[in-house]
C-alpha positions in Angstrom: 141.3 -172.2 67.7 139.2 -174.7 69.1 138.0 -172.7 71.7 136.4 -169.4 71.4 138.3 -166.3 72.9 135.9 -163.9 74.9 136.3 -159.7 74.3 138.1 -159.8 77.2 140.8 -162.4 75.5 140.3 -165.0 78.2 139.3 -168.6 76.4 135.6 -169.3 76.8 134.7 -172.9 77.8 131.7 -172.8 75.8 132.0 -173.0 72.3 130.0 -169.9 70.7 128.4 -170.4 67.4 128.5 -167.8 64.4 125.7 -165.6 65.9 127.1 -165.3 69.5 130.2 -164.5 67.4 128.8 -161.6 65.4 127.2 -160.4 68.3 130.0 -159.9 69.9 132.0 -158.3 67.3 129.5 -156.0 67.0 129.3 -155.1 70.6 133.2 -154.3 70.1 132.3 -152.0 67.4 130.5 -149.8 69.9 126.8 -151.1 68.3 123.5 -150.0 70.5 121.1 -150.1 67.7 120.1 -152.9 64.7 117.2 -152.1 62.4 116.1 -155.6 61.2 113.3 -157.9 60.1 113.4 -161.4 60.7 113.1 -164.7 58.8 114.3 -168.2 58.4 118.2 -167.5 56.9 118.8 -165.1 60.2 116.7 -166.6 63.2 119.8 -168.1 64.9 120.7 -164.2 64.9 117.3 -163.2 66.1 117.9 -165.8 69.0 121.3 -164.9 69.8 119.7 -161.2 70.1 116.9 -162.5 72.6 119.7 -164.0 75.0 121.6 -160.6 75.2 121.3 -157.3 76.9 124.0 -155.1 74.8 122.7 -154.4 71.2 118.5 -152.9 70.9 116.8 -154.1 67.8 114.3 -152.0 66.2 111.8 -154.1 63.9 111.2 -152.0 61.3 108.2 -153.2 58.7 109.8 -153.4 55.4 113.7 -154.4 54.8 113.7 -151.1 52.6 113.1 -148.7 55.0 115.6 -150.6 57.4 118.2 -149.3 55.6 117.0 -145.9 55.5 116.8 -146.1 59.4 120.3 -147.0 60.1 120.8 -144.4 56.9 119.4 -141.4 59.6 121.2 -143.2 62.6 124.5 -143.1 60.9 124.3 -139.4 59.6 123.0 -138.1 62.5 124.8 -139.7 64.8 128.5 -140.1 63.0 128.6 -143.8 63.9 127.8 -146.8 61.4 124.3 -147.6 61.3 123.4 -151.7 61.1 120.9 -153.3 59.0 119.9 -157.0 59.9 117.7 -158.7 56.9 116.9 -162.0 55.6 117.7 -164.1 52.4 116.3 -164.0 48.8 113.5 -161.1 49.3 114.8 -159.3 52.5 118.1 -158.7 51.1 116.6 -157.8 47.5 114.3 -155.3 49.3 117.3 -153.9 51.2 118.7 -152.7 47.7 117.4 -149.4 47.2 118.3 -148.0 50.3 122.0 -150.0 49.7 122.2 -147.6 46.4 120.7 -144.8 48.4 123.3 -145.2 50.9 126.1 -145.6 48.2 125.3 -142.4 46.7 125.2 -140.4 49.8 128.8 -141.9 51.3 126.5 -142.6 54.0 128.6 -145.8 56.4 125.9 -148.9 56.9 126.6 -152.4 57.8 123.9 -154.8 56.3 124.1 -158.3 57.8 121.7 -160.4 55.2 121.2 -164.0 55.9 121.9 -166.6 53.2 120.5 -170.0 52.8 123.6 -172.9 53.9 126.8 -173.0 52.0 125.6 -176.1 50.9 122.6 -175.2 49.0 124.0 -172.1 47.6 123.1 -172.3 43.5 121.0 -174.7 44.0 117.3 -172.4 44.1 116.9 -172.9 46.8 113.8 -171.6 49.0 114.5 -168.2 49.4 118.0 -167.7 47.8 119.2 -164.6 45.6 122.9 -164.2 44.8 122.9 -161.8 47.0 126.5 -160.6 46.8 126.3 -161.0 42.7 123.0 -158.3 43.2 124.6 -155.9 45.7 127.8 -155.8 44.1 127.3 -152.2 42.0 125.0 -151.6 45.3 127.5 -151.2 47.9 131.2 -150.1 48.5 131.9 -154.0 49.3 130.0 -157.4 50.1 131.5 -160.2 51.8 130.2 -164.5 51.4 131.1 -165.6 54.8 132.1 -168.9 54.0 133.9 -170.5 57.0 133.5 -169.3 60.6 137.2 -168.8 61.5 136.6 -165.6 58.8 133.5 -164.4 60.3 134.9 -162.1 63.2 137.8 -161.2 60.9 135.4 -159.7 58.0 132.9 -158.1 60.4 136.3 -156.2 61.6 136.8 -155.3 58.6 133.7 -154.5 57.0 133.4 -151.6 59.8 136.7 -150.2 58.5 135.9 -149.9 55.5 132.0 -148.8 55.8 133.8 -145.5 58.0 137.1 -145.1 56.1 137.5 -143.0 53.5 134.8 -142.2 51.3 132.1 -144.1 53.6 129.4 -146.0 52.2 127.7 -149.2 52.6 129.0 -153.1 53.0 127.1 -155.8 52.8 128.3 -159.2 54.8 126.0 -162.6 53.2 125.9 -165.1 56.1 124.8 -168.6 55.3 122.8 -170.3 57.9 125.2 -173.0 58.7 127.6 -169.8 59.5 125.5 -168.8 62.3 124.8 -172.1 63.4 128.3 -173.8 63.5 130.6 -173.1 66.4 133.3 -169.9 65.6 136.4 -168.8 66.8 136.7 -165.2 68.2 140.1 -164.1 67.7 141.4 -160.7 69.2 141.1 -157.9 67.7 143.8 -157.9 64.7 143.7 -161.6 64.7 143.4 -163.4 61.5 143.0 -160.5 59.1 142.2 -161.7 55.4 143.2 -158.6 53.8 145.2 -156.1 54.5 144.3 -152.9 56.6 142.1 -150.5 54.8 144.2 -147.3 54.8 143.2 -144.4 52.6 144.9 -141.1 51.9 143.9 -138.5 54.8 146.3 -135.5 54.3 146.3 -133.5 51.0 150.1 -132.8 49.9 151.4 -129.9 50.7 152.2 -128.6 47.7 148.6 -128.9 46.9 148.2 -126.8 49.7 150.4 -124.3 48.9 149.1 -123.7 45.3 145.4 -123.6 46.4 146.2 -121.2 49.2 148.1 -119.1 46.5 145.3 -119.2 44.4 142.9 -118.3 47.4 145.3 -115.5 48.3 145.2 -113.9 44.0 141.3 -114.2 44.2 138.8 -110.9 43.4 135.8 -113.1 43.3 136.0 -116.7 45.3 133.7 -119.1 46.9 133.5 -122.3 48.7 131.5 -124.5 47.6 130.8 -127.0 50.2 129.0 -130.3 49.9 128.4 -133.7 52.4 132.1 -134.7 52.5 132.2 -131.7 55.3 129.3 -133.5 57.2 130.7 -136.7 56.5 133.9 -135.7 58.1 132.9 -134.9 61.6 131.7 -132.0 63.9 135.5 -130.6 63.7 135.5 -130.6 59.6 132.7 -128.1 60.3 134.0 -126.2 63.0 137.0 -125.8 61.0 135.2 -124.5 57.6 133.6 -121.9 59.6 136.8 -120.6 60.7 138.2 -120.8 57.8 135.3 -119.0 56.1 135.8 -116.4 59.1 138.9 -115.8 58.4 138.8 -115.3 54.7 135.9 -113.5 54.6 135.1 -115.2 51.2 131.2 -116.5 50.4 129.8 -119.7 51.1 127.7 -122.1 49.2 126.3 -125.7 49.5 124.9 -128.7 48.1 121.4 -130.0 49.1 124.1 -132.8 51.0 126.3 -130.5 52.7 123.4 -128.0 54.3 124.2 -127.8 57.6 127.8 -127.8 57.5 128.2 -123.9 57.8 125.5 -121.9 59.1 122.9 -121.2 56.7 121.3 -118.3 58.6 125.2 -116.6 58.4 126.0 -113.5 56.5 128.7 -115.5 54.3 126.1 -118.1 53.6 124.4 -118.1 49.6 122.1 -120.9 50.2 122.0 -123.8 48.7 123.1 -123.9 44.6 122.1 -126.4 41.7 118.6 -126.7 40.3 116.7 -125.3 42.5 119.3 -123.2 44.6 119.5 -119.8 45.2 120.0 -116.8 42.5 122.8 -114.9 44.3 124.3 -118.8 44.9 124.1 -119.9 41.6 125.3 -115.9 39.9 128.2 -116.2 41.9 129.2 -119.7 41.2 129.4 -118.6 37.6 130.7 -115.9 38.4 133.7 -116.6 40.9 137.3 -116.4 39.5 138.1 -119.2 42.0 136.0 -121.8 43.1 137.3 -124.2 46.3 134.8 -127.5 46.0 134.9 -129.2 49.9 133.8 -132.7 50.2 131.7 -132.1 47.3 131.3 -134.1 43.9 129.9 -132.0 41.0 126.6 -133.4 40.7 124.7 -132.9 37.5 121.7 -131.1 40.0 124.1 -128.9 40.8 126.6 -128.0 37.7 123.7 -128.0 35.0 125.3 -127.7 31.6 128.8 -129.0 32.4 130.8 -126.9 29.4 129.2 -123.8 31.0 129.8 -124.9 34.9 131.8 -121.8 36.4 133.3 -120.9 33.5 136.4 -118.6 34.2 136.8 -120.0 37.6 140.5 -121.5 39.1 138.9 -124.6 40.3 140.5 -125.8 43.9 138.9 -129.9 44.5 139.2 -130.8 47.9 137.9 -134.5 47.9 138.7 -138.1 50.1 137.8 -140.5 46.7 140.6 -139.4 44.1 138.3 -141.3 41.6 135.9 -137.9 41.9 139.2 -135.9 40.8 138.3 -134.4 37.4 135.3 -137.3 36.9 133.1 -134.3 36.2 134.9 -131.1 36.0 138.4 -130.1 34.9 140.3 -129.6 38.3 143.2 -126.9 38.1 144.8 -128.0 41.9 143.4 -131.8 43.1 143.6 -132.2 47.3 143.2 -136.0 47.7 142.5 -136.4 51.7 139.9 -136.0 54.5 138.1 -132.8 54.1 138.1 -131.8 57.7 142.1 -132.2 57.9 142.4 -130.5 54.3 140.6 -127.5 55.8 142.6 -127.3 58.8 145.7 -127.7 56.5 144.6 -124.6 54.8 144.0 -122.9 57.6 147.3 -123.5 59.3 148.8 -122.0 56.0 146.5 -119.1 55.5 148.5 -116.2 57.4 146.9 -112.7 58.1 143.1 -111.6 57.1 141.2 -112.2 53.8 142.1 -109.5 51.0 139.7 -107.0 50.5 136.5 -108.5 48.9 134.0 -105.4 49.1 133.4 -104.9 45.2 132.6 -109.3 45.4 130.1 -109.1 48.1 128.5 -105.7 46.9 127.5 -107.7 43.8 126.5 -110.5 45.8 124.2 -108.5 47.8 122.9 -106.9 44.6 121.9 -110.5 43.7 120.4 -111.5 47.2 118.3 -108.4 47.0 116.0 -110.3 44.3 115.2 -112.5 47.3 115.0 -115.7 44.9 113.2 -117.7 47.4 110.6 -114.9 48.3 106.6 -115.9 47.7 103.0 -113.9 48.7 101.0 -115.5 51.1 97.6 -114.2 51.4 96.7 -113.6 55.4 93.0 -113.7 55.2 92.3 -117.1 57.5 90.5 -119.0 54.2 93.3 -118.3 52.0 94.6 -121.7 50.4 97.9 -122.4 52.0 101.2 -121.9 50.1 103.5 -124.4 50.9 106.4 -122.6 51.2 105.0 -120.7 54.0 103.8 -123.8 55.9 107.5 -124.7 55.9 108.7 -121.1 56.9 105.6 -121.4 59.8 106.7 -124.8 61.0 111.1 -123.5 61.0 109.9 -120.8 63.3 107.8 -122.7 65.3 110.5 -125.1 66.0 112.7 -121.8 66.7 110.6 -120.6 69.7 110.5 -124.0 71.2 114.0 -123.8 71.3 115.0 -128.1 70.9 117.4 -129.7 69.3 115.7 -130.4 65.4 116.3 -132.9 63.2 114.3 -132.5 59.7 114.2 -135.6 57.2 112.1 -135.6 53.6 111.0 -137.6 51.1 111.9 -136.2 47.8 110.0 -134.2 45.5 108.8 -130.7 45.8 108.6 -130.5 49.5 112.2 -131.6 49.5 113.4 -128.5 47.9 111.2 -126.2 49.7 112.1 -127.7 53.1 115.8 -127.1 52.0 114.8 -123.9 50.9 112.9 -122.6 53.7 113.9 -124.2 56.8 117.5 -123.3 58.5 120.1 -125.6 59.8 122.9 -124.4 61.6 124.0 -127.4 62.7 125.8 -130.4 60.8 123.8 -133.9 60.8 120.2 -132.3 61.3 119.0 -132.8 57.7 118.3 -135.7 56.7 117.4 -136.1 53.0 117.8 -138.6 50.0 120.0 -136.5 47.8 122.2 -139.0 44.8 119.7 -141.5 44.8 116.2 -139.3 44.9 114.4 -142.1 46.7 110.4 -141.4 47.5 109.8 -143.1 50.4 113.3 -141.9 52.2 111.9 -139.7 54.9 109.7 -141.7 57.3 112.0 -144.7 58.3 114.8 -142.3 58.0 112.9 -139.8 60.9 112.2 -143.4 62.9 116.3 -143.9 62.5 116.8 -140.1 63.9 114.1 -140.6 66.7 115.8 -143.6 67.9 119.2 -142.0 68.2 117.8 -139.1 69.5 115.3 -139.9 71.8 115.1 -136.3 73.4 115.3 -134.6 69.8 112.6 -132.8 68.2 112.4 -135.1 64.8 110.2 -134.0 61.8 109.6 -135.3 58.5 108.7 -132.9 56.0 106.9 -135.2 53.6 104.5 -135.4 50.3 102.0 -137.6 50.1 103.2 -139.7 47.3 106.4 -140.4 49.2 104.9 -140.6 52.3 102.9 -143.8 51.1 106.0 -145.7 50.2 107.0 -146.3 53.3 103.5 -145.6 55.3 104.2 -149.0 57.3 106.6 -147.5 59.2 104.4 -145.4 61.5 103.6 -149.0 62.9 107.5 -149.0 63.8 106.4 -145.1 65.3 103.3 -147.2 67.4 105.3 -149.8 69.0 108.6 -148.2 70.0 106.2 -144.8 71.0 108.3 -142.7 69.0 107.3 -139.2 68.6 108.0 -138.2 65.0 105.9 -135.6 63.5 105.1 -136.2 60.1 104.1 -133.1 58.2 102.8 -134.1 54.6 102.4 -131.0 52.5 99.1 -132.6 50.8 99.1 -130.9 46.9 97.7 -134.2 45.8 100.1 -134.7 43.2 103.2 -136.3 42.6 104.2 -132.7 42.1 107.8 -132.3 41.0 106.7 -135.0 38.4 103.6 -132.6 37.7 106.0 -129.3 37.3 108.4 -131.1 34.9 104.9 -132.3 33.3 103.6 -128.7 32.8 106.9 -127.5 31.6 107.9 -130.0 29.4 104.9 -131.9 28.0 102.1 -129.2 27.7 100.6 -130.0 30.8 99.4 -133.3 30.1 99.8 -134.8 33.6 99.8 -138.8 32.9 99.7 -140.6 36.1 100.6 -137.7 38.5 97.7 -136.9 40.3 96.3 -138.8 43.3 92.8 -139.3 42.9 92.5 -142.4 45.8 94.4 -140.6 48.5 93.6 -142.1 52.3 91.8 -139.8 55.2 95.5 -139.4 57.2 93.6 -138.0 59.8 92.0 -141.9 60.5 95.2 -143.8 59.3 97.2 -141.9 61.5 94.3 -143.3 64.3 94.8 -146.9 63.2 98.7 -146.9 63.6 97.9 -145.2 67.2 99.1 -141.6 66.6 97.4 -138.4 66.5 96.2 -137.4 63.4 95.8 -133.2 62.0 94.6 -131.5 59.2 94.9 -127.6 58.3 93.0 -126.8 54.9 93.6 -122.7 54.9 95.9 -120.5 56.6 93.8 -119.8 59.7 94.2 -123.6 60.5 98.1 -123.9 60.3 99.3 -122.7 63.1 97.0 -124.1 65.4 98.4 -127.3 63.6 102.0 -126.5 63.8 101.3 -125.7 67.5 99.0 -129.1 68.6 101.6 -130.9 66.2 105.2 -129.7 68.2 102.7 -130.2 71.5 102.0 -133.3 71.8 104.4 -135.9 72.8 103.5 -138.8 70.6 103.9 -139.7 66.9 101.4 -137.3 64.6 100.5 -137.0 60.9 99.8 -133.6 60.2 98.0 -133.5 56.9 98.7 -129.6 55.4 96.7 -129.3 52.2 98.4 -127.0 50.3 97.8 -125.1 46.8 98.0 -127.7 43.7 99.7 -125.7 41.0 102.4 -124.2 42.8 105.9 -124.7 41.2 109.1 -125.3 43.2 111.0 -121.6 42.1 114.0 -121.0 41.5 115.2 -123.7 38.9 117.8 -123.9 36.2 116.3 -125.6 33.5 117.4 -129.2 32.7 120.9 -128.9 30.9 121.0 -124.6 31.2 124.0 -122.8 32.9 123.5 -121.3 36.2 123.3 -117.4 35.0 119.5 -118.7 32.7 117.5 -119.2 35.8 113.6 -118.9 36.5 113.0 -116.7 39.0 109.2 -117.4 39.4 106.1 -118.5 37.1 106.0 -115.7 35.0 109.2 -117.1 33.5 107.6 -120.3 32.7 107.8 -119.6 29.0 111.7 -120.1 29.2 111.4 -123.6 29.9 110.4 -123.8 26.2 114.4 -123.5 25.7 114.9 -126.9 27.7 116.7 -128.6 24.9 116.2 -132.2 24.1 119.1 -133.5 25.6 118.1 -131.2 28.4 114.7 -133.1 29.0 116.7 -135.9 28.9 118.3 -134.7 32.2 115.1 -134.0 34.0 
């Protein structure tokens, strides 16, 4: 085609060039939102994207947390978030959060600029092999290398960023690309590869036999993980029905909180490292184990010969590479989680069997109260962390708004997932495969901007919170009111509780000793800035914090030594867990291929 074909599939007079192309294509893809930075390999986008009115940018500071933006947008949201970086150093710094998203099956878009087709190889200013670099980083990259294939591999790149297992894909655009005139072919026009189509429905004998197996059980549990969230709104809907309807327990990765209700009855709280006692006893202990969506990640199977041990194992999963990968699977469901679900509902007939002797037990376990601490009251006590995290859910509880919680990773991470409720899918927001520091303040900004009317909190450390610190300028100009509430122990302290545990306390490089007044920084990026230092302080913090209607840093400064409790030591089975501190000595049977799992 000579002549470019508008969406509406009349030919335009004007030739467009490759940037008025990818606009457009993105437009079609129901795009609002781009988190970008600019520079010389992508400014014929960045003027194609002045001359329109469709797609907002938001100019994030650092390509890095770009991705982790359009990360939030995309979880939160259900749609594909888009990422627009720059050659050579904007697309390597777009590579963590590429692996981040990779790991999480979270669907991104990056469009990276490339220097001309011409002087690719050449080192030239500003050129990385880009695809050669992302290519372990992403689900799959595309080298545009002719403009009649642009509009056809944008197409497809959204197809196969959502379908299936989603993840991330990459599109390198030379300059010359986006320069040149393009053709925009209809939609299903000049296709390169064939339609992306992967297995949705589980087979029904599959069905059958785990429904069978469901039907035999004395002692079973899901166990649920992102896949559920991934899969939409009805994937959960459905999972609580079916749960309903079999009356049988409930657990979940740190991925898949949200899914099912975690303030429900049937709900065990999250398992894994630092999961629950009563979810972890009765993942050992089921006689059959249902896995939704959910990959059998080391953090949660510890010691793999000793993962649920006598358990009929029941794997409900999109990827059939994640089949057995991990764990022995007695009856594999290849397909979409949310249809799987529904397929076993539709062949689960009558009410669960009789369970009362299972949940007795359960309860027995949930009495311990695994996540239970002591907070001292008087208004100069030091402030435990975990309660300023139980203070801030129920704070958020009487105001009543729609919340959505991001982290960083580290200590706070668990305690937030241990101590503040979702029950809702998409409202947490945390860097789980990947463990990236730095995750939860571009990601909040990503949240904030698809939800302008939300209540958006990032529950944060301060080691994290300094990767990514830029970002509250992104906060300053778009006036976007995340609350960031840093629980201040002034160390790196999940590297500081493996430190005491495993190495005899010598802490080498963990603690903070140059640590900026947040108070005044949060002042100098044009938010409010808040300190409490004892319990008498917090709430008034909380309060001022959820109050006002523009970005805040809340600095809590909370107790140094505390320890992130429950945890299954590195490479232990889930039935050898430390309940508290005074179990500290155990650690001492972290074996050295243990530590090497840490």
């Amino acid at each position: 085609m000579n002549a470019s074909t508008q969406q509406t599939g009349k030919t335009s007079t004007t030739p467009l060039n490759g940037a008025e192309v990818l606009l457009r294509v993105l437009v079609e893809q129901g795009v609002e939102v781009i988190f970008g930075y600019p520079g010389g390999a992508v400014l014929p986008i960045y003027d194609a994207l002045f001359k329109q009115e469709h797609i907002r940018h938001v100019l994030v500071r650092h390509e890095q947390a770009a991705v982790h933006a359009a990360e939030a947008y995309a979880r939160s949201t259900g749609k594909v978030g888009v990422v627009l970086v720059t050659s050579g150093p904007g697309a390597t710094n777009a590579v963590t959060g590429l692996v981040d998203a990779l790991m999480d099956s979270i669907p991104l878009i990056c469009l990276c600029g490339q220097v001309p087709t011409a002087l690719i190889g050449n080192d030239a200013f500003q050129e990385a092999d880009t695809t050669g670099i992302t290519r372990p980083a992403t689900k799959h990259n595309y080298l545009v290398r002719r403009g009649q294939d642009l509009a056809p591999i944008v197409r497809e790149a959204f197809e196969v960023a959502a379908g299936g297992r989603p993840g991330p894909v990459l599109i390198d655009l030379p300059k010359d690309i986006s320069v040149g005139n393009a053709p925009l072919p209809a939609p299903g026009e000049g296709r390169l590869h064939r339609p992306y189509r992967p297995t949705l429905d589980a087979d029904a004998e599959g069905i059958r036999q785990a429904v069978a197996a469901m039907k035999r059980a004395k002692r079973p549990l899901f166990y649920t993980g992102g896949g559920v969230i991934n899969s939409g709104p009805k994937a959960a809907a459905a999972l609580r029905e079916l749960a309903r309807r079999t009356n049988f327990p409930v657990t979940s990765t740190l991925m898949g909180l949200g899914a099912f209700p975690t303030t429900d009855r049937q709900f065990l709280g999250m398992l894994g490292m630092h999961g629950s006692y009563e979810a972890n006893l009765a993942t050992h202990g089921c006689d059959v184990l249902i896995a939704l969506g959910s990959r059998f990640d080391d953090r949660v199977t510890g010691r793999v010969d000793a993962f649920s041990p006598d358990s009929f194992k029941i794997h409900a999963d999109i990827d059939p590479s994640q089949i057995n990968k991990i764990i022995r699977i007695d009856v594999p469901l290849v397909g979409d989680v949310g249809r799987t679900i529904e397929a076993l509902l539709a062949a689960w007939d009558g009410d669960g069997q009789d369970l009362s002797p299972w949940w007795a037990q359960i309860e027995g376990w949930r009495a311990l109260d695994s996540f239970g601490f002591v907070q001292d009251q008087a208004p100069s006590a030091i402030i435990r962390p975990q309660y300023a995290v139980r203070r801030l859910y129920e704070a958020t509880q009487a105001l009543g708004r729609d919340t959505f919680v991001s982290t960083e990773v580290g200590q706070h991470q668990m305690w937030a997932a241990q101590h503040f409720q979702f029950d809702k899918p998409n409202r947490w927001l945390t860097s789980g495969g990947l463990g990236t520091m730095g995750y939860g303040l571009p990601a909040a900004v990503g949240a904030q901007v698809a939800h302008p009317d939300a209540l958006v909190i990032d529950i944060a450390g301060e080691a994290s919170t300094l990767m990514n610190i830029q970002e509250l300028g992104t906060m300053a100009q778009y006036r976007l009111p995340v609350k960031l509430f840093i629980l201040n122990n002034r160390y790196m302290g999940m590297v500081r509780q493996w430190q005491e545990l495993l190495h005899g306390s010598r802490y080498s490089q963990s603690y903070s000793e140059a640590l900026p007044d947040f108070i005044r920084l949060a002042e100098a990026f044009h938010g409010k800035g808040l300190r409490a230092t004892c319990v008498g302080e917090l709430d008034g913090v909380i309060d001022e914090m959820l109050r006002h209607n523009g970005p805040v840093v809340a600095d809590i400064c909370v107790a140094q030594d505390e320890n992130c409790f429950p945890m299954i030591p590195s490479g232990a089975p889930h039935n050898e867990m430390l309940l508290g501190p005074d179990q500290e000595a155990n650690a001492a049977k972290i074996t050295q291929e243990g530590m090497m799992l840490v």
